[in-house]
C-alpha positions as CSV (number, residue, x, y, z in Angstrom):
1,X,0.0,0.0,0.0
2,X,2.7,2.4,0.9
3,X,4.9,1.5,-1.9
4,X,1.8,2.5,-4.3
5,X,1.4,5.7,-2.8
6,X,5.3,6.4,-3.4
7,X,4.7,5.1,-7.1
8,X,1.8,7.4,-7.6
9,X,2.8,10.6,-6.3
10,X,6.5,9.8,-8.4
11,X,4.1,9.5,-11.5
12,X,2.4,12.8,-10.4
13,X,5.7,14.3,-10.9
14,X,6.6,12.9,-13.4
15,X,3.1,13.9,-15.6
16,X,4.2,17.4,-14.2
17,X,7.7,17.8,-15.7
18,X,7.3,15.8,-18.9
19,X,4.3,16.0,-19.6
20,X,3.5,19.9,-19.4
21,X,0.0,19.6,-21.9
22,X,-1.4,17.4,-18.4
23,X,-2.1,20.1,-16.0
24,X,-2.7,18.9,-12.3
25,X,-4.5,20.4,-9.7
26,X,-3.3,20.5,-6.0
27,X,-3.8,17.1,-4.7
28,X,-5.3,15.5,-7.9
29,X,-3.6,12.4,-8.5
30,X,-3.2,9.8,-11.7
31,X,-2.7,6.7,-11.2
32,X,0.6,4.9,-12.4
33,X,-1.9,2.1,-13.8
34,X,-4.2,4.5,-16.2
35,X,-2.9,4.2,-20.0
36,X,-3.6,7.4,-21.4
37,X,-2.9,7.5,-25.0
38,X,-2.4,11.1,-25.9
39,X,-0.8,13.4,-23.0
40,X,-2.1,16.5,-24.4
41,X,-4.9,18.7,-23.4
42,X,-5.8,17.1,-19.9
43,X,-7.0,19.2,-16.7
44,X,-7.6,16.9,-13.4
45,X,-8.7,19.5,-10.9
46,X,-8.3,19.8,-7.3
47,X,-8.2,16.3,-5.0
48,X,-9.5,14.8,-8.3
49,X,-8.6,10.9,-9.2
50,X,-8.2,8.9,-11.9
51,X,-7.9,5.1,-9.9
52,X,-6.1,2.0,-11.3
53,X,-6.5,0.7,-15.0
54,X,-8.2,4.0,-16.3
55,X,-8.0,4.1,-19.7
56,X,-8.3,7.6,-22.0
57,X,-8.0,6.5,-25.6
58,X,-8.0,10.1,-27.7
59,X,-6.3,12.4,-30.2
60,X,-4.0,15.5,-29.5
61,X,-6.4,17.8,-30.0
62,X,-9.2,16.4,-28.0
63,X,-10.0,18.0,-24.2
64,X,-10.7,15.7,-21.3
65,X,-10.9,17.9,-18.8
66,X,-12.1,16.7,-14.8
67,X,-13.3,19.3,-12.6
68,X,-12.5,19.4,-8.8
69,X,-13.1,16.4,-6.3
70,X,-14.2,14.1,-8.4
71,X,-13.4,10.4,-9.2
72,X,-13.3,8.2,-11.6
73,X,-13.4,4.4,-10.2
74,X,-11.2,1.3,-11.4
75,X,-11.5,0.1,-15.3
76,X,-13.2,3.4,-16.4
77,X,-12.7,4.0,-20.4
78,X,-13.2,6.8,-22.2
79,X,-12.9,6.4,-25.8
80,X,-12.8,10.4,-27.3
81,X,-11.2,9.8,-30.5
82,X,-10.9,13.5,-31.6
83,X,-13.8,14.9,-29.2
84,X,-14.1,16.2,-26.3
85,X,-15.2,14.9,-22.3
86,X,-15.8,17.3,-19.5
87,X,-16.8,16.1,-15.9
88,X,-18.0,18.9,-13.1
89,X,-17.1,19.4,-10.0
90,X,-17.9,16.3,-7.8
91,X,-18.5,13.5,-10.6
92,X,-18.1,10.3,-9.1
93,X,-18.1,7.4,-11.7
94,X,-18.1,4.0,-10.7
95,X,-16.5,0.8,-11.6
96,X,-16.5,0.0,-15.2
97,X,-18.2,3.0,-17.1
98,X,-17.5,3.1,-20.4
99,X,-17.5,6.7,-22.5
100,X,-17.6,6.8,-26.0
101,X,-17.6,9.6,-27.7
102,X,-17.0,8.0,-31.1
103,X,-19.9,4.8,-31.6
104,X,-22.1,3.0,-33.6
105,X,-26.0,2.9,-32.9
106,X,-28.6,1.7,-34.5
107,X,-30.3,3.7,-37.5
108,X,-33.6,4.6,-37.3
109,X,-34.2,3.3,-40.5
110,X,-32.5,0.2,-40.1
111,X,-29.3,0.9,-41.7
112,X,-26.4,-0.9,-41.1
113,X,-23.8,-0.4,-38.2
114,X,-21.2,0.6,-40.1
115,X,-23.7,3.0,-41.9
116,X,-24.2,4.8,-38.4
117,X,-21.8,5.9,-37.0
118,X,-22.4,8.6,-34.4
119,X,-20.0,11.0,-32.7
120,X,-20.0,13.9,-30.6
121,X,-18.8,15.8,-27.4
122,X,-19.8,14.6,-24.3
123,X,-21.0,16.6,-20.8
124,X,-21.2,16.0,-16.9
125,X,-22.6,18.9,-14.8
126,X,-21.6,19.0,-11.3
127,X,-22.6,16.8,-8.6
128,X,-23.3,14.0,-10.6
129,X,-23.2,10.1,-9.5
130,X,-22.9,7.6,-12.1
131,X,-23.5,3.6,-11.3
132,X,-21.2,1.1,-12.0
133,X,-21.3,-0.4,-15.6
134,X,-23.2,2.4,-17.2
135,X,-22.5,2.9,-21.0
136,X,-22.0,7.3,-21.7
137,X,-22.6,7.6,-25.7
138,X,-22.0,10.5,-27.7
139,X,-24.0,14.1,-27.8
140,X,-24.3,13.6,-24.5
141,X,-25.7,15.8,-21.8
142,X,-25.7,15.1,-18.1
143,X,-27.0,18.2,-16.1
144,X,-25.9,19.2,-12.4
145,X,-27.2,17.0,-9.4
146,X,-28.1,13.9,-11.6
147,X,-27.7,10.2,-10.5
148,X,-27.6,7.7,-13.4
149,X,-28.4,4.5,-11.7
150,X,-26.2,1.2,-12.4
151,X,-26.0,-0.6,-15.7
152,X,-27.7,2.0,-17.9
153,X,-27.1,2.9,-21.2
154,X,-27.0,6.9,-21.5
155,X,-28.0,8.7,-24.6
156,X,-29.0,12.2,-25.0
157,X,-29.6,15.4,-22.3
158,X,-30.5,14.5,-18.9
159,X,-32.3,17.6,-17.2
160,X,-30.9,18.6,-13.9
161,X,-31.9,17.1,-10.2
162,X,-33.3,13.6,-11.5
163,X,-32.5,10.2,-10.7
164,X,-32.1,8.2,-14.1
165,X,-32.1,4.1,-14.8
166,X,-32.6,1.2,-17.4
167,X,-31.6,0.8,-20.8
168,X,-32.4,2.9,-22.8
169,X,-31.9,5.4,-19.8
170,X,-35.4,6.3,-18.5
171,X,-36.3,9.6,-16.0
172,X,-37.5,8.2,-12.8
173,X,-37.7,10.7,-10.2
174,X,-36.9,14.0,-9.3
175,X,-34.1,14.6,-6.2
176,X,-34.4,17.8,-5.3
177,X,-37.5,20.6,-5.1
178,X,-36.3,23.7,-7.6
C-alpha cells in the first residue's frame, strides 16, 4: 500500500515535468496504472482521481478535462477519439463506465452499423453520480445534481436534479425541489 502511494505521487511528478499539456491540480492524483494514450490537453482539478486501470484512448487535439473532487473508479474508459469529455465538479463514476464519444447505434431506418456511425462531445454537470457499468454515448448531456443508476445505457440530455435508470436510460424521479 505504501509502496503504491510512493509510485503514484513519483508519477504525479513525473506527468508534471514531462508532460507539461497534463495540468494537475493541487492534490489531484493519476494513477501509475491509467494508459492514457495522448498526454495532451488534460485538466484533473483539485483532490480529483483517476484510480487504477483507467484508460483515455484520444487524439492530441481532443479535451478531457475533470473538474475538482471528483473520481473516476477502477476500469473506467473513455474512448474520445478526436472529441471532447468534460466532468464537473464532484463527478463520481463508478467501476466500469465506459464513455464513448465515437460509436455505432442503430439507424432509425435500419441501416447498417457501419452506416451509423455517431460521434460527438460529451458533458457532466456537477454533482453527478454515475453507477457502475453504465454505458456514456456521444452528444451527450448530463445536467448538475443527476444520479444515473447502475447498468444504464446513457443517450442524450439529462435535465438537472433527476435520478435516471434502465436501458435505454429512463427519468424516474426528481431529487431535489427547484
Amino acid at each position: 500500500m505504501m509502496l503504491k502511494k510512493i509510485i503514484n505521487k513519483l508519477n504525479r511528478h513525473y506527468l508534471n515535468f514531462f508532460c507539461q499539456t497534463i495540468k494537475l491540480e493541487k492534490s489531484s492524483m493519476v494513477d501509475y496504472r491509467c494508459e492514457i494514450e495522448s498526454k495532451t490537453n488534460i485538466v484533473i482539478g483539485q483532490k480529483s482521481i483517476l484510480y487504477k486501470q483507467v484508460t483515455i484512448y484520444k487524439k492530441n487535439e481532443s479535451l478531457f478535462k475533470m473538474g475538482s473532487e471528483s473520481h473516476v473508479a477502477p476500469y473506467g474508459y473513455f474512448l474520445m477519439d478526436k472529441y471532447n469529455i468534460t466532468l464537473g465538479n464532484t463527478v463520481i463514476i463508478a467501476k466500469n463506465c465506459s464513455f464513448f464519444c465515437v460509436s455505432n447505434a442503430i439507424g432509425i431506418d435500419n441501416t447498417l452499423f457501419k452506416d451509423s456511425y455517431t460521434q460527438g462531445d460529451i458533458i457532466v454537470g456537477n454533482n453527478v453520480f454515475i453507477g457502475a457499468n453504465c454505458v456514456i454515448l456521444p452528444n451527450t448531456i448530463i445536467g448538475d445534481n443527476v444520479v444515473v443508476a447502475a447498468n444504464s445505457t446513457v443517450k442524450g440530455k439529462l435535465e438537472a436534479n433527476f435520478l435516471y435508470g434502465g436501458n435505454p436510460v429512463k427519468q424516474i424521479k426528481r431529487l431535489y425541489d427547484v
